[in-house]
C-alpha positions as CSV (number, residue, x, y, z in Angstrom):
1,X,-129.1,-160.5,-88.0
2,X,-128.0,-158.2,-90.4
3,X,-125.9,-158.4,-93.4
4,X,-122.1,-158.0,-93.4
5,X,-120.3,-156.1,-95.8
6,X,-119.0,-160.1,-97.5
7,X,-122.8,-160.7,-97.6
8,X,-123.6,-157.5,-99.5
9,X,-121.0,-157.4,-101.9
10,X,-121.4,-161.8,-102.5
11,X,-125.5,-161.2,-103.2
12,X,-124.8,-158.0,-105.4
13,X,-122.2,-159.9,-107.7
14,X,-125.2,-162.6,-107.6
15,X,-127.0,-160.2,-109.4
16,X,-125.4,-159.5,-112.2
17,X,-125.2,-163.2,-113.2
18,X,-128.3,-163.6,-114.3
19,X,-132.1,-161.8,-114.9
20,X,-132.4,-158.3,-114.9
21,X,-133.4,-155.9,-111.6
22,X,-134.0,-152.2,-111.1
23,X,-131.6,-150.8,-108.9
24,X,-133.2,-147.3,-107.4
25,X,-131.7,-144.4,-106.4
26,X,-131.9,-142.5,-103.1
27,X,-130.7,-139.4,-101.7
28,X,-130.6,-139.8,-98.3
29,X,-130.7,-142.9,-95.4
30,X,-134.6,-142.3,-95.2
31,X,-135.2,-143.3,-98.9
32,X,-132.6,-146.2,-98.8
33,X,-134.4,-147.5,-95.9
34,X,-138.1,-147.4,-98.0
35,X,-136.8,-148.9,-100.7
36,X,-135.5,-151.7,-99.0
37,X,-138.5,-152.3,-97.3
38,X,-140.4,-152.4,-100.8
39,X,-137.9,-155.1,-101.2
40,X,-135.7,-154.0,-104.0
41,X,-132.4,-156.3,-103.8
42,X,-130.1,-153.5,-103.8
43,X,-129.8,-149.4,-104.2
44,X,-127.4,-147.3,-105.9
45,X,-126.3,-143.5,-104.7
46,X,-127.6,-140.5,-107.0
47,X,-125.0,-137.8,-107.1
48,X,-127.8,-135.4,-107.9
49,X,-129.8,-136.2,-105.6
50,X,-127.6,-136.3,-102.5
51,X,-126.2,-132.5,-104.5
52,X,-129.9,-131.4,-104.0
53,X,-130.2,-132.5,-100.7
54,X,-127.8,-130.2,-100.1
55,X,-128.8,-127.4,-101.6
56,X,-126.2,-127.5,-104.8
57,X,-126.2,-128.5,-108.4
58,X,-125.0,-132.0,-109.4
59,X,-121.4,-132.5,-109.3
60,X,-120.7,-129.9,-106.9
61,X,-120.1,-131.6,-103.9
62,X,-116.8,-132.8,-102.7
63,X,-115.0,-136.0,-102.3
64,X,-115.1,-136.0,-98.6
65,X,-119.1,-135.4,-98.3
66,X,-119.8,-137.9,-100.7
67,X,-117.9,-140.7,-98.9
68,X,-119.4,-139.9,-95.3
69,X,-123.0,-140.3,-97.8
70,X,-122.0,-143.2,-99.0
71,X,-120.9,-144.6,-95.5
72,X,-124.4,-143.9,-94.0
73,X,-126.5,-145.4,-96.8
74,X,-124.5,-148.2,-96.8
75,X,-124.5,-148.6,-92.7
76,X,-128.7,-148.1,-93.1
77,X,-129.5,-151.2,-95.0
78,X,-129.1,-154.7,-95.4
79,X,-128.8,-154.8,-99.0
80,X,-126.2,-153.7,-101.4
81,X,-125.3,-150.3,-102.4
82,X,-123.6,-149.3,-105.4
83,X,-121.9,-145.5,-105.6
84,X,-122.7,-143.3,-108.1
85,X,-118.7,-141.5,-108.0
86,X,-118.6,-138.9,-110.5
87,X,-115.3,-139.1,-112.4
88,X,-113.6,-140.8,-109.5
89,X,-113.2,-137.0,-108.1
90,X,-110.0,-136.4,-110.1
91,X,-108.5,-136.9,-113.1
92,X,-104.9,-138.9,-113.3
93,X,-105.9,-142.5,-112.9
94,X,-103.7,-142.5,-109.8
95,X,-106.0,-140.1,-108.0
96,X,-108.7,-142.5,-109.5
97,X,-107.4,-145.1,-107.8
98,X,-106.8,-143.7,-104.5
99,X,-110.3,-142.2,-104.0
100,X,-112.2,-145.1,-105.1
101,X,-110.3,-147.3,-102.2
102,X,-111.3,-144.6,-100.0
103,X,-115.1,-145.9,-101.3
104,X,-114.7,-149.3,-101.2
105,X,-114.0,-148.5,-97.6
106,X,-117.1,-146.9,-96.8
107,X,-119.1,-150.1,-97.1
108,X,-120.3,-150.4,-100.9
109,X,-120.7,-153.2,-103.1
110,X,-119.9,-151.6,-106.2
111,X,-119.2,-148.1,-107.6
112,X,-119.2,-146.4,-111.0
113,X,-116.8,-144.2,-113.0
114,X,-117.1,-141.8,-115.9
115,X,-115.4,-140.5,-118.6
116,X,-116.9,-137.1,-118.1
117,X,-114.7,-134.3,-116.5
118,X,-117.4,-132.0,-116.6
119,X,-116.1,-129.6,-119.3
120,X,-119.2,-128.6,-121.7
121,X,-117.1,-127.8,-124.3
122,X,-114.4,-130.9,-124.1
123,X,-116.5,-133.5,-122.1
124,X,-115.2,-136.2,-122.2
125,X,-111.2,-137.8,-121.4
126,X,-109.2,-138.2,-124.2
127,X,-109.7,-142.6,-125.2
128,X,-106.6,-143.6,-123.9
129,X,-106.6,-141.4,-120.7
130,X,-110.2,-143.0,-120.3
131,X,-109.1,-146.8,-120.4
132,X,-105.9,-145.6,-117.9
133,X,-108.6,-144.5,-115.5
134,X,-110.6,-148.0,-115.9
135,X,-107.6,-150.0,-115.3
136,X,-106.1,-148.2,-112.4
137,X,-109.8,-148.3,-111.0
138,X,-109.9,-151.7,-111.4
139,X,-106.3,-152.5,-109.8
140,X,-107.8,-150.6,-106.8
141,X,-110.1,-152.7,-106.4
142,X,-108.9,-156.0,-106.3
143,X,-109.3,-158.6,-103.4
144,X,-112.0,-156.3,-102.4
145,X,-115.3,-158.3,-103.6
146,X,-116.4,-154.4,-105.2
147,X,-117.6,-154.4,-108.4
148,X,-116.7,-151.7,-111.5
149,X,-119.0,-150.0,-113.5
150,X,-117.7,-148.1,-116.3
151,X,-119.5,-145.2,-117.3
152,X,-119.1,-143.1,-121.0
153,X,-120.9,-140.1,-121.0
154,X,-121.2,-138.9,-124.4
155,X,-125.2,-139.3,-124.8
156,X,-125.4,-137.1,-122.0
157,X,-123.2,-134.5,-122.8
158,X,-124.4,-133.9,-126.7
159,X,-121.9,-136.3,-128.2
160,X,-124.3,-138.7,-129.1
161,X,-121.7,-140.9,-131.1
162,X,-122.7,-144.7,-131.0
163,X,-119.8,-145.7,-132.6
164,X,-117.5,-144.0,-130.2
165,X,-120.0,-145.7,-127.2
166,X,-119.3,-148.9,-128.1
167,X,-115.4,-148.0,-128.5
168,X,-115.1,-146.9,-125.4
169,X,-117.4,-149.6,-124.0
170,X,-115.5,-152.2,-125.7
171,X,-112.2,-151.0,-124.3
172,X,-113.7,-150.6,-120.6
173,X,-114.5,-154.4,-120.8
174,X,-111.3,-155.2,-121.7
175,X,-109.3,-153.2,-119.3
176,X,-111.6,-155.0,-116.4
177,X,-114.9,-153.0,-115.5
178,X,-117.3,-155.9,-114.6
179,X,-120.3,-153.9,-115.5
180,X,-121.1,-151.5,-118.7
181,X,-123.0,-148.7,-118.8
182,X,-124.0,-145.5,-121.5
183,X,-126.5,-143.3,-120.0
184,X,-128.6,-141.3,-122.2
185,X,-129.2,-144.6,-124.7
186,X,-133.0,-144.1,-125.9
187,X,-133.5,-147.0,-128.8
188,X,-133.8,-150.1,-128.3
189,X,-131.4,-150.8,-131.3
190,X,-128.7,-148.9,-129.5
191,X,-129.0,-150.8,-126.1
192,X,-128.8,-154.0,-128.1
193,X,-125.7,-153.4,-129.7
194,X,-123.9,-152.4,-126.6
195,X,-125.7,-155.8,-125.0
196,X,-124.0,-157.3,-127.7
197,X,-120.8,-155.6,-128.0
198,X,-119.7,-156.2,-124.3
199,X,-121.2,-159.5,-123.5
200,X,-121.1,-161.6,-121.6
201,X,-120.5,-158.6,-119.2
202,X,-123.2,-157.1,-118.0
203,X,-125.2,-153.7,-118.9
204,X,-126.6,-151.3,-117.0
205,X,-129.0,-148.7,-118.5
206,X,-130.4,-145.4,-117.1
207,X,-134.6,-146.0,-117.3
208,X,-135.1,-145.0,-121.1
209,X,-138.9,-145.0,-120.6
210,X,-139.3,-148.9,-121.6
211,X,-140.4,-151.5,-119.4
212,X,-138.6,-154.0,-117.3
213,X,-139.4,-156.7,-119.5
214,X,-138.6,-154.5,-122.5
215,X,-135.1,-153.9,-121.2
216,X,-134.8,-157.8,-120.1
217,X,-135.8,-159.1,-123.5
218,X,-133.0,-156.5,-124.9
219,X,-130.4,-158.3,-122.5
220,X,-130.0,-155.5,-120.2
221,X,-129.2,-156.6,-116.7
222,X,-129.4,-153.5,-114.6
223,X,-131.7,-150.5,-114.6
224,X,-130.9,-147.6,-112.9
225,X,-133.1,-144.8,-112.2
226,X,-130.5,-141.5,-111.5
227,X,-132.8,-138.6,-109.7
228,X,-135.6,-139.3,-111.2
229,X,-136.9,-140.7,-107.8
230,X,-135.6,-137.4,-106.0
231,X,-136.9,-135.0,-109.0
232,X,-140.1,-136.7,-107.8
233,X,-140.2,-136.4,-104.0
234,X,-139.1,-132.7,-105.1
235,X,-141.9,-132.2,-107.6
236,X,-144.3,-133.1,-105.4
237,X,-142.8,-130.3,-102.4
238,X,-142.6,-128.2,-104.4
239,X,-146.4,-128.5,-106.0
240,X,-147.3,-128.1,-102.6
241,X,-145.6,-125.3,-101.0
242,X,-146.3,-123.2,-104.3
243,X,-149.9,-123.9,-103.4
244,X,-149.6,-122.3,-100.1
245,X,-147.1,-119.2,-101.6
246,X,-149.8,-118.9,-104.4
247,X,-152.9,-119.2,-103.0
248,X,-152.8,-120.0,-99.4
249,X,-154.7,-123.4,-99.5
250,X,-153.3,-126.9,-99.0
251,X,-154.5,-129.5,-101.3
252,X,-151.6,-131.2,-101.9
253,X,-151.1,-132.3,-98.4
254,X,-153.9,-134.8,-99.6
255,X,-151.7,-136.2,-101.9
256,X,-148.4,-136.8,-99.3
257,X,-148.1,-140.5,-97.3
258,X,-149.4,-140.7,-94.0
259,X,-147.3,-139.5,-91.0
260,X,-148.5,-142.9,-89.0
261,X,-147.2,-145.0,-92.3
262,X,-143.7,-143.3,-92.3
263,X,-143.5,-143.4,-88.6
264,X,-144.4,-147.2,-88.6
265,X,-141.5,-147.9,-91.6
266,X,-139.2,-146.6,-89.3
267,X,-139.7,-148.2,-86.4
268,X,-139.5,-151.3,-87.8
269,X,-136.5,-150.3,-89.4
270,X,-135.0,-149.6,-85.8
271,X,-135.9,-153.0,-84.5
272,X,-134.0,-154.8,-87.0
């Protein structure tokens, strides 16, 4: 039978209690459905990825398209699927508020909100603006069994402050975010001290190029992969079709999974 929505959003707060699990990304209800059957214990949208599917840069698609995504992925599967959601799609923590009911409603068991709002030059919200946005995020979500990430951006967006991080980190904690996150964090030093600085709250770091056990024996609790999984499936289309552009052979079809291994997936999927 397959999992309800109580179920999903029960075994993903089971999760984060304990241990440490990679929670992958995919782009599309296809790639959600392989990686369940690899038997990962729960996925996690990529806004770049579903943005590529579409034929756009990240962060330039809208509200409205990213919640019918998220309401697909989540309808695919029987595990739990956390939303990658951008800044929350607006910027007064009211609006925050409003649109991230509107994806607690599409099925997920958790979400995630920056501080970015996507201005190179002025990245990130202003502290207190930033902790307004957590708490009216938060307030959203109550009674709903979803739960908060809270993401500062500043590694990503070449304000690469750790002291700052853990500020903001710190105050995300406290204004209710159940789960911490920094992406962009590459030493091992610098995931400990926001381990440290949060706990007993649990952190989620994007793949830094360490191991699982690594990141465990740091205290990290959740890994996340962003596109790196679709930058793959795209490397390896566009090795091949370059091939054919270039010099009219086809190799790399050598290299892509067999049609009757991808047809079989499927139809087991169906059958559940």
């Amino acid at each position: 039978m397959p999992a309800t929505l109580a179920d999903k959003r029960a075994a993903f707060a089971d999760l984060h209690k304990a241990g440490c699990f990679v929670i992958p990304n995919p782009w599309d209800v296809g790639s959600a459905v392989a990686l369940q059957s690899l038997g990962f214990k729960a996925i996690a949208s990529t806004s770049a990825g579903f943005a590529w599917s579409r034929g756009r840069p990240d962060y330039r698609v809208e509200r409205d398209e990213v919640l019918a995504h998220l309401t697909a992925l989540a309808a695919a599967v029987d595990i739990p699927l956390n939303a990658d959601f951008e800044n929350g799609f607006a910027h007064d923590p009211a609006s925050v508020a409003e649109n991230v009911a509107l994806a607690a409603k599409a099925g997920v068991a958790g979400l995630s909100v920056e501080d970015s709002k996507g201005d190179a030059a002025d990245p990130l919200y202003a502290f207190d603006l930033a902790v307004e946005r957590i708490t009216a995020a938060k307030a959203a979500l109550a009674g709903t069994g979803v739960l908060l990430t809270a993401r500062t951006e500043g590694f990503l967006w070449g304000r690469p402050d750790m002291d700052e991080t853990l500020r903001r980190m710190t105050a995300f904690a406290e204004a209710g975010a159940d789960v911490l996150y920094a992406p962009g964090l590459r030493q091992e030093e610098q995931i400990a001290q926001l381990v440290r600085a949060v706990a007993p709250k649990p952190v989620n770091v994007l793949t830094p190029g360490m191991s699982v056990a690594t990141l465990a024996d740091l205290g990290v609790r959740r890994i996340s992969v962003g596109g790196s999984l679709a930058r793959t499936a795209w490397g390896g289309f566009l090795k091949a079709a370059r091939e054919i552009a270039e010099t009219g052979t086809f190799d790399a079809f050598a290299q892509g999974a067999p049609g009757g291994e991808l047809n079989k997936l499927f139809a087991e999927h169906l059958r559940r």
